[in-house]
N, C-alpha and C positions, 0 to 999 in steps of 0.2 A: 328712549332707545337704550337695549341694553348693548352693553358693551363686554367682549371676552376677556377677564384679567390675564395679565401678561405676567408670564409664572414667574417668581424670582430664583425657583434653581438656578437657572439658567446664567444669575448675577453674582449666587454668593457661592456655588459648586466648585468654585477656585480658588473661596474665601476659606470655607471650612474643610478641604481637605487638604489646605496650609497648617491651619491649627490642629488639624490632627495630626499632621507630619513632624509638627511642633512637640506636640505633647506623647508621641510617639503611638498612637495609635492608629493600629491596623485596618481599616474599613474592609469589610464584607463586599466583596463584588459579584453579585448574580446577575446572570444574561437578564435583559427586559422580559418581566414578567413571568417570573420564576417566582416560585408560590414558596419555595424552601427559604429563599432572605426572610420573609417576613413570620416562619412558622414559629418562633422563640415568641417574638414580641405579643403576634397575635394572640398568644396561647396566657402569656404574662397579663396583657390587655385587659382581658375576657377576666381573667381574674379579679384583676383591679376592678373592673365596674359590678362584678357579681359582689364582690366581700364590700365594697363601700357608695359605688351610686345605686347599685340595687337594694343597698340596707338602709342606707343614711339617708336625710335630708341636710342640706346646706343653706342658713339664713342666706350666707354673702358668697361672693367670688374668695375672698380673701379666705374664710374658712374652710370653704372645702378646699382650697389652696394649701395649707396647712397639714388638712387632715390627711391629704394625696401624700403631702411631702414626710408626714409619721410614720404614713400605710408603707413607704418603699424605704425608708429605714429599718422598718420592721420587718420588714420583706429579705434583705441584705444582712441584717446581724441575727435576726434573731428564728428565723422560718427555716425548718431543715426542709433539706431537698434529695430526693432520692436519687435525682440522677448525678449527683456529685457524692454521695455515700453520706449520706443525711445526715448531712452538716451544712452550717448557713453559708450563700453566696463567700460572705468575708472570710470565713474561716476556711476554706476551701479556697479562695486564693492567698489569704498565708502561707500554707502549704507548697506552694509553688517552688516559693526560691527564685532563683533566677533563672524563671521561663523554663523549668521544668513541668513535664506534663505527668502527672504520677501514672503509674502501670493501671489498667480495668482493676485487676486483683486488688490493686492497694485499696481505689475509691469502695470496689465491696466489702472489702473488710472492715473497713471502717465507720 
Protein backbone atom coordinates (compact mmCIF):
# COMPACT_ATOMS: atom_id res chain seq x y z
CA UNK A 1 0.00 0.00 0.00
CA UNK A 2 1.38 3.24 -0.85
CA UNK A 3 0.88 5.77 1.39
CA UNK A 4 0.99 9.93 0.55
CA UNK A 5 3.80 11.67 2.50
CA UNK A 6 2.60 14.29 4.87
CA UNK A 7 4.52 17.57 3.75
CA UNK A 8 6.61 18.95 6.56
CA UNK A 9 6.29 22.75 5.44
CA UNK A 10 3.54 22.70 7.01
CA UNK A 11 5.62 21.74 10.57
CA UNK A 12 8.66 23.75 10.17
CA UNK A 13 7.09 27.16 7.95
CA UNK A 14 6.91 28.82 11.64
CA UNK A 15 10.23 27.22 12.52
CA UNK A 16 12.25 28.89 9.60
CA UNK A 17 10.57 31.99 9.18
CA UNK A 18 11.50 32.58 13.02
CA UNK A 19 15.27 32.23 12.12
CA UNK A 20 14.97 34.41 9.49
CA UNK A 21 13.32 37.13 11.54
CA UNK A 22 16.25 36.25 13.75
CA UNK A 23 18.87 36.61 11.51
CA UNK A 24 16.96 39.44 9.76
CA UNK A 25 16.24 38.28 6.70
CA UNK A 26 13.56 39.26 4.41
CA UNK A 27 11.65 36.26 2.51
CA UNK A 28 10.40 36.75 -0.87
CA UNK A 29 6.60 36.30 -0.92
CA UNK A 30 4.73 35.37 -4.33
CA UNK A 31 1.10 34.63 -4.59
CA UNK A 32 0.90 30.42 -5.28
CA UNK A 33 2.43 29.61 -8.17
CA UNK A 34 3.87 32.59 -9.63
CA UNK A 35 6.63 31.56 -11.90
CA UNK A 36 8.67 35.01 -10.93
CA UNK A 37 9.80 33.67 -7.07
CA UNK A 38 11.53 30.96 -8.41
CA UNK A 39 13.03 32.76 -11.98
CA UNK A 40 16.66 33.72 -10.02
CA UNK A 41 17.20 30.31 -8.58
CA UNK A 42 15.87 28.43 -11.52
CA UNK A 43 18.12 30.16 -13.86
CA UNK A 44 21.31 29.95 -10.98
CA UNK A 45 20.08 25.97 -10.90
CA UNK A 46 20.36 25.31 -14.54
CA UNK A 47 23.74 26.60 -14.24
CA UNK A 48 25.05 24.76 -11.55
CA UNK A 49 24.00 21.28 -13.17
CA UNK A 50 25.29 22.49 -16.74
CA UNK A 51 29.11 23.74 -15.55
CA UNK A 52 29.24 20.67 -12.89
CA UNK A 53 26.61 17.51 -13.20
CA UNK A 54 26.72 17.88 -16.84
CA UNK A 55 30.70 18.05 -16.88
CA UNK A 56 31.67 15.99 -13.80
CA UNK A 57 31.38 12.75 -12.45
CA UNK A 58 31.25 12.19 -8.64
CA UNK A 59 32.90 8.82 -7.06
CA UNK A 60 30.72 9.65 -3.53
CA UNK A 61 27.96 11.82 -2.20
CA UNK A 62 30.53 13.53 -0.08
CA UNK A 63 32.57 14.76 -3.12
CA UNK A 64 30.37 16.00 -5.25
CA UNK A 65 29.21 17.60 -1.91
CA UNK A 66 32.41 19.47 -1.86
CA UNK A 67 32.69 20.25 -5.23
CA UNK A 68 28.79 21.93 -5.18
CA UNK A 69 30.13 23.80 -2.05
CA UNK A 70 33.66 25.24 -4.12
CA UNK A 71 31.41 25.67 -7.38
CA UNK A 72 28.97 28.43 -5.14
CA UNK A 73 32.13 30.01 -3.47
CA UNK A 74 33.35 30.45 -6.83
CA UNK A 75 30.16 31.63 -7.95
CA UNK A 76 29.89 34.45 -4.94
CA UNK A 77 33.67 35.85 -4.82
CA UNK A 78 35.01 35.23 -7.82
CA UNK A 79 32.30 34.95 -11.13
CA UNK A 80 31.35 38.70 -12.32
CA UNK A 81 27.80 39.25 -13.17
CA UNK A 82 26.43 41.55 -15.47
CA UNK A 83 23.41 42.34 -13.90
CA UNK A 84 25.06 43.76 -10.81
CA UNK A 85 27.96 45.87 -13.12
CA UNK A 86 30.32 42.74 -13.36
CA UNK A 87 31.41 42.44 -10.23
CA UNK A 88 31.10 39.21 -7.97
CA UNK A 89 27.90 38.59 -5.80
CA UNK A 90 30.37 39.64 -2.62
CA UNK A 91 31.75 42.56 -4.08
CA UNK A 92 28.49 44.00 -4.93
CA UNK A 93 27.22 43.67 -1.54
CA UNK A 94 30.14 45.56 -0.05
CA UNK A 95 29.16 48.18 -1.69
CA UNK A 96 25.98 48.39 -0.10
CA UNK A 97 26.57 50.11 3.14
CA UNK A 98 23.77 50.07 5.08
CA UNK A 99 21.08 48.90 2.94
CA UNK A 100 21.74 51.27 0.33
CA UNK A 101 20.73 50.26 -3.05
CA UNK A 102 23.33 52.13 -5.63
CA UNK A 103 21.65 54.21 -8.51
CA UNK A 104 21.19 51.78 -12.28
CA UNK A 105 23.96 54.52 -13.45
CA UNK A 106 26.42 53.68 -10.69
CA UNK A 107 25.99 49.49 -11.22
CA UNK A 108 26.67 50.44 -15.35
CA UNK A 109 29.43 52.21 -14.73
CA UNK A 110 31.01 50.03 -13.07
Amino acid sequence: MLRRFIEPSEYTAGTFRAACDRMGITQSMGRAGSALDNAVIESWHSTLEFELRGLERFATKARARARVAAWIDEYNRDRKHSSIGMRSPIDYELTLGDGDQPHAEEEVAA
